[in-house]
C-alpha positions in Angstrom: 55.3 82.7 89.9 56.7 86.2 90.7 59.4 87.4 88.2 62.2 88.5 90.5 62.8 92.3 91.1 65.5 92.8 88.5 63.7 91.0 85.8 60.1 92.6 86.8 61.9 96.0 86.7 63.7 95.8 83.4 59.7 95.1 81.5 58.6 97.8 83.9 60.9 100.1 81.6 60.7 98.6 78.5 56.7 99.3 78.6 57.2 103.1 79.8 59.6 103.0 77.0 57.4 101.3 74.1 54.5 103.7 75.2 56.2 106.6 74.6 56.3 108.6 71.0 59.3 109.0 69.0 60.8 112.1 69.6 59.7 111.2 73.6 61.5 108.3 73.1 65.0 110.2 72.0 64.7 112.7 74.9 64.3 109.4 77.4 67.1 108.3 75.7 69.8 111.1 75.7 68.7 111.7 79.6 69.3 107.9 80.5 72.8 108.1 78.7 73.4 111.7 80.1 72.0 109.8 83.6 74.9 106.7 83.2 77.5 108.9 82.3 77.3 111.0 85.1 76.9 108.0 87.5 80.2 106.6 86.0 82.0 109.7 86.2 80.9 110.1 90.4 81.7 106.5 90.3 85.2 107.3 89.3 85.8 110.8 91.2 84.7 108.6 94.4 87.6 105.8 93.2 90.3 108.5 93.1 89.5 109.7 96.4 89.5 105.6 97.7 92.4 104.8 95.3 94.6 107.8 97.0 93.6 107.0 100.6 93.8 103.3 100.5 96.2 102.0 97.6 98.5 105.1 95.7 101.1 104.3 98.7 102.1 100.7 97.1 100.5 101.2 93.5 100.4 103.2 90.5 98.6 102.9 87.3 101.8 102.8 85.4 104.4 102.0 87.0 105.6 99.0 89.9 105.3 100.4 93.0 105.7 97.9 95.8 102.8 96.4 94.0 102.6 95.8 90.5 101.4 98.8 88.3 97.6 98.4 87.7 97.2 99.7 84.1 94.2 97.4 82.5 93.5 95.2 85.7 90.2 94.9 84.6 91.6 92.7 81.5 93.2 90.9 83.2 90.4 89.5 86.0 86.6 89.7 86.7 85.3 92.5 88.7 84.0 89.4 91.4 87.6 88.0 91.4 89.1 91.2 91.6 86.5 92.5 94.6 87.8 89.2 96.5 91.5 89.9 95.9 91.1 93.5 97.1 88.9 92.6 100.2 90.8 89.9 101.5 94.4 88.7 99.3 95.6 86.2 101.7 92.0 84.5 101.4 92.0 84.4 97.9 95.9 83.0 97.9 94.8 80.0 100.8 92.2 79.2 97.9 94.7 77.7 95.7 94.0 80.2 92.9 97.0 80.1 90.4 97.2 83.4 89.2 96.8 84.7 93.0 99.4 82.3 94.4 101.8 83.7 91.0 101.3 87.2 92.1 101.9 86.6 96.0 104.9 84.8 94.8 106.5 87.2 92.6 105.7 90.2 94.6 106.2 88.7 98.3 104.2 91.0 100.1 101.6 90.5 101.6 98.7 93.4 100.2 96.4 94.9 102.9 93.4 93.4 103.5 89.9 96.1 102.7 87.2 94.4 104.2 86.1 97.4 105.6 85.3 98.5 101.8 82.0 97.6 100.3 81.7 96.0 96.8 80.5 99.2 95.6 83.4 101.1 97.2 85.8 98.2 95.2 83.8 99.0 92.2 84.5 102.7 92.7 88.0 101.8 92.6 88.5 99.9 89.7 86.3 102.1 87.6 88.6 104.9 88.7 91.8 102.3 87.1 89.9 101.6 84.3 89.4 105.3 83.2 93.3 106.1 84.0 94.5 103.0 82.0 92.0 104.2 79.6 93.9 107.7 79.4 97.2 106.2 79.4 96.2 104.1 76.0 95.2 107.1 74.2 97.8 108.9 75.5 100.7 106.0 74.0 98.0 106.1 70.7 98.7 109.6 70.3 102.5 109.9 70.9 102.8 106.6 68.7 103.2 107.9 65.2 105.8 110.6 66.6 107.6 108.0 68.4 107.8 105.3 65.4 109.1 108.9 63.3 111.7 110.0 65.9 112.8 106.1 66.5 115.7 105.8 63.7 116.9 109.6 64.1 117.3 108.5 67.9 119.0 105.3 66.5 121.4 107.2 64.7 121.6 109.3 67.7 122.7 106.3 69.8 125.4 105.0 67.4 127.3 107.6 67.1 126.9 108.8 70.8 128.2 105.0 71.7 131.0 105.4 69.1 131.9 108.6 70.5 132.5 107.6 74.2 134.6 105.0 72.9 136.9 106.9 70.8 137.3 109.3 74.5 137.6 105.5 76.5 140.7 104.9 74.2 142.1 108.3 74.0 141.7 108.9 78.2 143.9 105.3 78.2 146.8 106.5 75.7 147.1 109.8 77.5 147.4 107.9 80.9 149.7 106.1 79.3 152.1 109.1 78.4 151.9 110.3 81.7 152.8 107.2 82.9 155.8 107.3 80.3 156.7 111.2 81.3 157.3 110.4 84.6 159.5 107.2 84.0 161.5 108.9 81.6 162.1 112.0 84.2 162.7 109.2 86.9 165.5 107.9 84.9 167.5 111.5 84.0 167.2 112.8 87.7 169.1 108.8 88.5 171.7 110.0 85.9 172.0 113.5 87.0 172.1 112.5 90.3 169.6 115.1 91.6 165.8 115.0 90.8 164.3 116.8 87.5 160.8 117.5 88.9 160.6 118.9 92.8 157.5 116.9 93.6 157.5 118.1 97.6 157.3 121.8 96.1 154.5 120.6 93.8 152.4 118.7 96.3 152.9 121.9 98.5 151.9 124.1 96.3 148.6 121.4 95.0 147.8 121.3 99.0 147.3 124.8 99.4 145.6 125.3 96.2 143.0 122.3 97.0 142.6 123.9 100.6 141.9 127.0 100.0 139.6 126.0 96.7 138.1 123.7 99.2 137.0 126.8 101.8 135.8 129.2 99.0 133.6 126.4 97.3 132.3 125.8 100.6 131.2 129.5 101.4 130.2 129.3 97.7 127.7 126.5 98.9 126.5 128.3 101.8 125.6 131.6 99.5 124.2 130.3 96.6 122.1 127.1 97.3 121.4 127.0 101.6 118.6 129.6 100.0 117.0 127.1 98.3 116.6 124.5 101.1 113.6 124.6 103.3 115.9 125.5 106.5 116.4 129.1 104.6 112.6 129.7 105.1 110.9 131.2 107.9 109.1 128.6 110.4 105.6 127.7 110.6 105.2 127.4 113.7 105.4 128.8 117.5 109.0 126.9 118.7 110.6 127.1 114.8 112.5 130.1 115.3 114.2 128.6 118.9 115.6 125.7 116.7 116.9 127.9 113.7 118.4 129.8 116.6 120.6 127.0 117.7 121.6 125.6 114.2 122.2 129.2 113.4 124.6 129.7 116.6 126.0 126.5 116.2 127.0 126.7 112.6 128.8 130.2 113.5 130.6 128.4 115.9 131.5 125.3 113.6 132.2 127.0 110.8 134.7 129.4 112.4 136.9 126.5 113.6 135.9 124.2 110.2 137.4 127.8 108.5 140.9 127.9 110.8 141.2 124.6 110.9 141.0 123.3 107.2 143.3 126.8 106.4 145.7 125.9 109.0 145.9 122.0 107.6 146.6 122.8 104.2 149.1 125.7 104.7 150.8 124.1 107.0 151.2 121.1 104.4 152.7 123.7 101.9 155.0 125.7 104.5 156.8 122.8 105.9 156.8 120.8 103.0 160.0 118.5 102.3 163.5 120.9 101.5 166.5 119.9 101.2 168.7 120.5 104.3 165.9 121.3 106.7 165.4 119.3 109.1 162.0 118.8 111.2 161.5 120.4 114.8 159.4 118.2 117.5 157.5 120.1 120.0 156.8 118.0 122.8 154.1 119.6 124.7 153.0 123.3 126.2 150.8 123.5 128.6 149.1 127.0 127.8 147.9 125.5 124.4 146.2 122.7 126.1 144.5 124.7 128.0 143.2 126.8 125.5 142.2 123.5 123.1 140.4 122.4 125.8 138.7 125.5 127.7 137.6 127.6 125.1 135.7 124.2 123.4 134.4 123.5 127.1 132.7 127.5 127.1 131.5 126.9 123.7 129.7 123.6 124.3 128.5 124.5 127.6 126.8 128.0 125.8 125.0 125.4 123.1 123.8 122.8 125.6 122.3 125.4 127.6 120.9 127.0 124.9 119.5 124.1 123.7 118.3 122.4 127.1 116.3 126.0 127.4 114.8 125.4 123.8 113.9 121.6 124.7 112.5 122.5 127.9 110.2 124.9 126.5 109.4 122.5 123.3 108.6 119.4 126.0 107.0 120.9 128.5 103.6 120.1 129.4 100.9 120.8 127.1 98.6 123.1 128.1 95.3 122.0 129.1 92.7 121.7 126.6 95.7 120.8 124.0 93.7 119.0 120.9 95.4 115.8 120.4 95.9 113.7 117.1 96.7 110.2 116.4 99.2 109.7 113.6 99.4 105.9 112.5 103.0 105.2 110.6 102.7 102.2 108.0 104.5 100.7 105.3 104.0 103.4 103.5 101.5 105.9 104.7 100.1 108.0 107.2 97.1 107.8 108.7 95.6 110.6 111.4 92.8 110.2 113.6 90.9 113.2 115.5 88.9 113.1 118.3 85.2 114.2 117.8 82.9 116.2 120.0 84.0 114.2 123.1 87.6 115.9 122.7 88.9 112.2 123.5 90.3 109.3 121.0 88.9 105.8 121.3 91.2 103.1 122.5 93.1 101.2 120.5 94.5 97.9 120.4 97.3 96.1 118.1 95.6 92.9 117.9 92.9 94.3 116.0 94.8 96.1 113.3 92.7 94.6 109.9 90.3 93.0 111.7 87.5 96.0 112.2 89.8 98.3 110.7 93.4 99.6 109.9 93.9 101.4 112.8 92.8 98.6 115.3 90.3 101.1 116.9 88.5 99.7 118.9 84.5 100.2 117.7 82.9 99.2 120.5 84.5 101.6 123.1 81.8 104.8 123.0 84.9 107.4 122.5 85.5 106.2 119.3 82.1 106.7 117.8 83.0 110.0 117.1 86.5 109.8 115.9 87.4 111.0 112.7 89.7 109.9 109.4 90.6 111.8 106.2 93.3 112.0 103.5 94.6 115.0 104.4 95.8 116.6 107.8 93.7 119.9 108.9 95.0 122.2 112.0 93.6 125.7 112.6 96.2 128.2 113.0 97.6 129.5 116.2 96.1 126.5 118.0 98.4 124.0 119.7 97.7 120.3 119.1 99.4 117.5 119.7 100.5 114.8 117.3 100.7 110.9 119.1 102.6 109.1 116.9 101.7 105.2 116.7 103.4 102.4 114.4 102.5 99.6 112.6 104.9 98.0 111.3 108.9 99.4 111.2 110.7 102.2 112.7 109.5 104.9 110.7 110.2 109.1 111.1 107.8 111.8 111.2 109.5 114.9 109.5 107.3 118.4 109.3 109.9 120.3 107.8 108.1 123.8 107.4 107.2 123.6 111.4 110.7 122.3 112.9 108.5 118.9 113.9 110.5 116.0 113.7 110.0 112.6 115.7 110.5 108.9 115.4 107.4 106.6 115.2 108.4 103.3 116.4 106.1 100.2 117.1 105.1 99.6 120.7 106.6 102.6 121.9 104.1 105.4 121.4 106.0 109.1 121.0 104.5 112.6 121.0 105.4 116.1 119.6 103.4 119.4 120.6 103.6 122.4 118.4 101.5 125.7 117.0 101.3 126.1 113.5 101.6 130.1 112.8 101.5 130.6 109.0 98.4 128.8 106.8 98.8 127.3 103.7 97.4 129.9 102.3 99.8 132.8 103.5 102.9 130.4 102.9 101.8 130.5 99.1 101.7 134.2 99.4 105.3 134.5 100.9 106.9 131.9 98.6 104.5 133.0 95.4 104.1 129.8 94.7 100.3 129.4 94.6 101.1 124.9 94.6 102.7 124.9 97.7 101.3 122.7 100.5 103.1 121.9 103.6 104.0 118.0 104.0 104.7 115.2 106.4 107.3 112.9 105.1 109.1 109.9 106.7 112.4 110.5 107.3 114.3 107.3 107.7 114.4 104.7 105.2 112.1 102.5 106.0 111.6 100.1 102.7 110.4 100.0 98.8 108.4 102.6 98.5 109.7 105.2 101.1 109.8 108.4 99.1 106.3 107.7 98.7 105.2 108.2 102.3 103.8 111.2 102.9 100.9 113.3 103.4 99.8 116.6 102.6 98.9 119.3 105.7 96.8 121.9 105.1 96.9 124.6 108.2 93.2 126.6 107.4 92.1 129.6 109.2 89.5 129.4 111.9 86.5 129.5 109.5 88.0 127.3 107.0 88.8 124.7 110.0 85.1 124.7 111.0 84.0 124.7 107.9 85.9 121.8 106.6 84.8 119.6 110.2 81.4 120.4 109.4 81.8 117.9 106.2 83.3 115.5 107.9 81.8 112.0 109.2 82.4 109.5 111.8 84.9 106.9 110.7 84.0 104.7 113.7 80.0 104.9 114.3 79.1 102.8 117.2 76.9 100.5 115.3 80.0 99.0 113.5 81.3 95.9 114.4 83.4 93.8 111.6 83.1 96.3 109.1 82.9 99.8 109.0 80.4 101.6 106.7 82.8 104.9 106.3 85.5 104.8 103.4 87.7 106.8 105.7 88.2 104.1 107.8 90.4 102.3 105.3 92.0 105.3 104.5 94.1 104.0 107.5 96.2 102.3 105.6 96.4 104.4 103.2 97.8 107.2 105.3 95.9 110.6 106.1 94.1 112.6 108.5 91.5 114.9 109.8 90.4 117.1 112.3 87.1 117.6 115.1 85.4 120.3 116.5 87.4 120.4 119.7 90.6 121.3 118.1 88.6 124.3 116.8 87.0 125.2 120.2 91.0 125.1 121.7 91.4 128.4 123.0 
C-alpha cells in the first residue's frame, strides 16, 4: 500500500538527512531553521496587512474594541476552531458551541463573516496575533519588577492625594458656609438700618461688565492663539478648498462683528442702567428707522453670503468633466472600503443582497466590469487629477470627512451620494510645508455612528504621477472573473475592513 504524500515525504527527508555527514548535517540544519523562521515572519507581515484591512476596525490585541481584545486567542481555541469562527461566526454559534454562543452573547454583535479568506490567509492572521500577544507579554515581563518597586510609593501616593482632597471637600463646605453667614448677618443690619449695607445692583453691574468684556477678549484670545492649530488654519489640498475658506472666512467677519457689538452692547447696557435709587425706567415703544436698519442691513448681508455661496456650490456641483475617474467608497460599521475601476475605466455593478455572500462589497463577480476592479487598504489619487468619490453604505448613516481637501459628504444606505474634487498638494509636499515628515492626510467619519467610531478612518495618500503608476502597477484584481463564492484576492475582504485603491484610468485622466 502507498504511504500517503505527507508521510512518504517526511522519510524522503529523513534519508537525505541520515546520508549526509556531520558538519553537512548542521549547515542543513541552520538553513531549515533559517528557512522556518523566515516563513513565519512573511506569515506574520502578510497577517498585519489582513489583520489592518479586515479586523483592526472592531479589535485590538489589547484592548476591547467592539470585539473583545485578542491578546493570546490562540490559548484560548484551536487554530481549526478558530479558522471556523473567523470564516463564518453565525455558523459556528447555530452549531450550539458553548463558548461561541458565550461570546455572541456577551458581545451582541454579530462579527463579519471572511469566507472570502483562505485557511492560510486565517492562519496569516492569527500568527500575526500570536507574535503581538507574544510582544505584549514580554513587554508586561519587563516593566514587572519596576511596577511591583513603584507599587507602594504609588500607594502612599494615593493616600495622601485621597486625604488631601478631602481636607479641601470640608474646607470648600465651611467657607460656603461663612458666606452664607456674611450675607445673613448684612441682611439683618441693612433691616435695622433701614437702608441696605451692600449695594448689590452696583455690584452685579459692575460683575456684568467685567464678565462681558472678559468674555470678548478671551474670545479674540481663542481666535489668535489656538484657530492656528486647527486644520481650517492650513492651506487646502485641493482645487475648490480655497472658495470654501473664502466663505467661512467672509462669513465669520461678518458674525463676529455683530457677535463683538452685540455681546458689548448686552453687558454694558446691564451695568449702565442697572437698578438706582430714584430712577425710574423709560419704555421706548417703537421707531421705525431702527427697524429698518435691523432688518435691511441683515437682508444685504445674507443676500452677499448666499450668493457667494450658491456661486461656490455651483462650481463645486457642476458636472464632472468627462473622463472624470470615479471611486467607490463603501461606509461600514467601522471602516472604509474604496473600489477603483481597472483598465475598463468602469466599476462593476453592485447589488445589496450580496453583501457577504461573494464578498463585502456585494460586487457582483460575474458582471465582466468588475473583473478588473481593484481594493486596497489605503486610498491612492494622483495629483491635479479630478476623481470622483461615490459614496455607498452598508449599514448606518455614516459621514465622509476629508478635512485637508474641504470634502465632506454624508454616506447613507440606499441613497448613493457623490463628491468631485482635485487634490493639489501630495503627501509628500504637505510633510514639507507642515515639517512633519508623519503626516498623512485622512478620511474620517464624521457623525457618530456607534462603538467604535473614532476608529473609522482611512489613510490617503495623494502620489505624484510616477508614484500613482507605479503603485497601480502592484496592484491585483480584487474581483477576477473566475470567482464565484469566494474570491482568491485578500483585498477583497479588505471591504470590510475599510480601504482603497486606485487603476490605470485614473492615471491616464487628462
Amino acid at each position: 500500500m502507498r504511504k500517503p504524500f505527507k508521510t512518504h515525504t517526511f522519510t524522503m527527508i529523513s534519508n537525505f538527512c541520515m546520508s549526509l555527514n556531520p558538519k553537512r548535517k548542521l549547515t542543513f540544519l541552520i538553513a531549515s531553521l533559517f528557512l522556518f523562521l523566515s516563513a513565519s515572519a512573511q506569515n506574520a507581515a502578510e497577517g498585519e496587512k489582513l489583520f489592518k484591512d479586515n479586523c483592526q476596525s472592531c479589535h485590538a490585541i489589547n484592548d476591547k474594541v467592539v470585539g473583545p481584545a485578542l491578546k493570546d486567542v490562540h490559548k484560548r481555541k484551536d487554530e481549526a476552531w478558530l479558522i471556523k469562527w473567523v470564516k463564518n461566526s453565525q455558523k459556528v454559534v447555530a452549531s450550539g458551541d458553548a463558548y461561541a454562543v458565550e461570546i455572541f452573547k456577551k458581545y451582541g454583535s454579530v462579527m463579519t463573516a471572511f469566507e472570502s479568506l483562505s485557511d492560510g490567509q486565517v492562519k496569516s492572521i492569527l500568527a500575526y496575533v500570536k507574535q503581538e500577544s507574544e510582544k505584549a507579554s514580554v513587554a508586561v515581563t519587563a516593566s514587572a519588577s519596576t511596577s511591583s518597586t513603584a507599587s507602594a510609593t504609588q500607594a502612599t501616593n494615593d493616600s495622601m492625594k485621597s486625604n488631601i482632597n478631602w481636607l479641601l471637600i470640608i474646607v470648600v463646605g465651611l467657607l460656603f458656609v461663612v458666606i452664607f453667614l456674611v450675607f445673613n448677618i448684612l441682611e439683618t443690619v441693612g433691616s435695622i438700618q433701614g437702608h441696605d449695607v451692600v449695594n448689590w445692583s452696583s455690584i452685579n453691574g459692575f460683575l456684568m461688565l467685567a464678565i462681558g468684556l472678559g468674555g470678548v477678549v478671551l474670545s479674540i484670545w481663542e481666535f489668535m492663539v489656538h484657530a492656528p492649530l486647527t486644520v481650517s488654519a492650513q492651506k487646502p489640498a485641493s482645487e475648490h478648498g480655497p472658495g470654501i475658506d473664502s466663505m467661512f472666512n467672509i462669513t465669520l467677519l461678518f458674525t463676529g462683528i455683530v457677535f463683538i457689538i452685540t455681546q458689548v452692547a448686552l453687558f454694558y447696557f446691564a451695568w449702565k442702567y442697572r437698578a438706582k435709587k430714584n430712577t425710574k425706567a423709560y419704555f421706548y415703544s417703537h421707531n421705525d428707522k431702527l427697524e429698518y436698519a435691523w432688518t435691511i442691513v441683515p437682508a444685504i448681508v445674507l443676500t452677499i453670503l448666499v450668493i457667494n455661496g450658491l456661486k461656490n456650490w455651483n462650481k463645486i456641483f457642476s458636472k464632472p468633466a468627462p473622463g472624470t475617474a470615479n471611486v467607490e467608497v463603501f461606509a461600514y460599521q467601522f471602516g472604509w472600503t474604496a473600489r477603483y475601476p481597472g483598465i475598463d475605466n468602469t466599476l462593476g455593478k453592485h447589488d445589496f443582497r450580496e453583501i457577504g455572500k461573494a464578498n463585502a462589497l456585494g460586487v457582483l463577480t460575474d458582471d465582466p466590469k468588475s473583473a478588473d476592479d481593484f481594493t486596497s487598504s489605503e486610498i491612492h489619487l494622483p495629483v491635479n487629477k479630478p476623481v470622483t468619490f461615490k459614496f455607498r453604505a452598508k449599514d448606518v448613516i455614516h459621514s465622509a470627512y476629508l478635512p485637508h481637501f474641504r470634502v465632506q459628504m454624508n454616506v447613507v444606505p440606499g441613497l448613493p451620494t457623490e463628491f468631485t474634487f482635485t487634490p493639489t498638494v501630495t503627501t509628500a509636499e504637505m510633510r514639507t510645508q507642515l515639517n512633519n515628515p508623519k503626516f498623512d492626510y485622512a478620511l474620517l467619519c464624521n457623525k457618530i455612528c456607534g462603538a467604535a467610531h473614532y476608529r473609522m478612518k482611512v489613510t490617503v495618500v495623494i502620489d505624484s504621477q510616477a508614484e500613482y503608476d507605479k503603485w497601480v502597477s502592484e496592484q491585483k484584481p480584487a474581483f477576477p472573473k473566475s470567482a464565484t463564492v469566494e474570491t482568491p484576492a485578500a483585498e477583497t475582504q479588505a471591504a470590510d475592513a475599510g480601504h482603497t485603491v486606485s487603476n490605470k484610468p485614473l492615471a491616464s485622466v487628462k
